[in-house]
N, C-alpha and C positions, 0 to 999 in steps of 0.2 A: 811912553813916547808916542807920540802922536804921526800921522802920515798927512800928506798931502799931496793930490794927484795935479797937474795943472792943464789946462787947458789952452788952445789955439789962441783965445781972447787973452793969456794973460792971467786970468784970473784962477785963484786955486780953491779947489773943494774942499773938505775940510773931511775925513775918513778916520775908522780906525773904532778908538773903545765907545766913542760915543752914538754912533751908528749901530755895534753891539749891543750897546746897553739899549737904545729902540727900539732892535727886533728883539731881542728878549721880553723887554715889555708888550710889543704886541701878541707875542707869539701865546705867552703867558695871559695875558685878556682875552683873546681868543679862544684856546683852552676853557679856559672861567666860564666866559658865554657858552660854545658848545655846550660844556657838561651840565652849567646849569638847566638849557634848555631840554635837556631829557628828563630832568626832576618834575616830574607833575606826580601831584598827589591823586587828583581826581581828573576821569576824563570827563568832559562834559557829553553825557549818554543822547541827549536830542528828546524830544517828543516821542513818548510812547506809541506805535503805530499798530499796534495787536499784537497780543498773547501768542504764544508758541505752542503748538501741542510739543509734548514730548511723553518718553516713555524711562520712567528710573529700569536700568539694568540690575540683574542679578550677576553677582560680580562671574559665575560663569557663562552668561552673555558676552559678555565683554570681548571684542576682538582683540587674538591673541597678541598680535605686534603691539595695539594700545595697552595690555594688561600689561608687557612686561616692561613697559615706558615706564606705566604706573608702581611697579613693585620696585625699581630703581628710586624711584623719587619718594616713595611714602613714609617713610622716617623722618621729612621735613613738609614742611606744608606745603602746598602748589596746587597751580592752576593752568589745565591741559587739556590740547584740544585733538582731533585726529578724523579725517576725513575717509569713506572708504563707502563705492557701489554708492552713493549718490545718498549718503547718511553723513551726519555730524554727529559726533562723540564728546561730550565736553564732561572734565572731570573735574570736582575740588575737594581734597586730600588736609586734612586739619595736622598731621604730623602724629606722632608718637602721644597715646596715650597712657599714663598711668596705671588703668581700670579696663576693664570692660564695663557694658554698659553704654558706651557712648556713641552715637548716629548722626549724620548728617541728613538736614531736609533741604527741599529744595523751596525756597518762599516765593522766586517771580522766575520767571521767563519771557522775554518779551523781545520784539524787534525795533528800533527805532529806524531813523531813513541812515545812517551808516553804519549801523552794528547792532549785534545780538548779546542781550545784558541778563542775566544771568546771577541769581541773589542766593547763597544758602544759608544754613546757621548749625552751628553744631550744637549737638541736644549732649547734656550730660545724664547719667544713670538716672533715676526718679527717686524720691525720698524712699527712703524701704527697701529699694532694689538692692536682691542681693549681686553683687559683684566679686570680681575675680582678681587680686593683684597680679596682672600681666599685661604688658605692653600690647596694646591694640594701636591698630592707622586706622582710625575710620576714615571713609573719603564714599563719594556719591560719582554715580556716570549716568548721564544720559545719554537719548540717542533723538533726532531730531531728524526731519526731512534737513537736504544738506541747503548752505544756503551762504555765500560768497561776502561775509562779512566780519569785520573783528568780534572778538567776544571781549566784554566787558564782565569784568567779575565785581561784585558787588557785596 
């Protein structure tokens, strides 16, 4: 059943499921658009603007609060960052592996004009290596003069 409100002129507006069904469809497009707009695959990293020095930590380096962030997450992969005394800490965690054997390196580090991009790759055992069947997390941490930008993992 339909409603109708009327007005001082006389004339009446027309209210009720059809008005419903409108905002549900916008409400619903909106949604769509938001959430797609978070979907990016790639960010676009900018122009290279120099190398980073940095320095690979030995995992008991590693400051305590970011180690125990890290031992929470290392069963799945990730990518983590942790600021502390005027240093940057970034970490990338491969998840659960099979073997021993396996390491991560670290291939670029670099600044562009709005972010710090950051590339690894996980090495598996080497032909011949003998290995151990037990779950290892390999994961890499550096540490880096500190420096007010996103990290981009790569």
């Amino acid at each position: 059943m339909q409603s109708y409100t009327g007005s001082v002129t006389g004339k009446a507006k027309r209210t009720g499921r059809k008005r419903s069904v409108w905002i549900v469809c916008l409400t619903v497009l909106l949604l769509g658009v938001f959430s797609f707009a978070g979907c990016v695959t790639r960010v676009e990293t900018g122009e290279k603007l120099q190398d980073l020095e940095f320095t690979v930590l030995d995992k008991e380096d590693v400051p305590e609060e970011f180690k125990s962030r890290i031992q929470e997450a290392k069963s799945e992969p990730f990518q983590m960052s942790y600021a502390d005394q005027g240093s940057l800490y970034i970490a990338r965690g491969y998840g659960k592996q099979p073997t021993s054997g396996y390491s991560v390196t670290v291939t670029g580090l670099y600044e562009t004009e709005n972010s710090i991009c950051i590339s690894t790759d996980l090495l598996g055992p080497e032909k011949g290596e003998e290995t151990k069947e037990a779950a290892t997390y390999p994961y890499v941490v550096v540490r880096l003069d500190y420096v007010e930008k996103d990290i981009i993992f790569d």
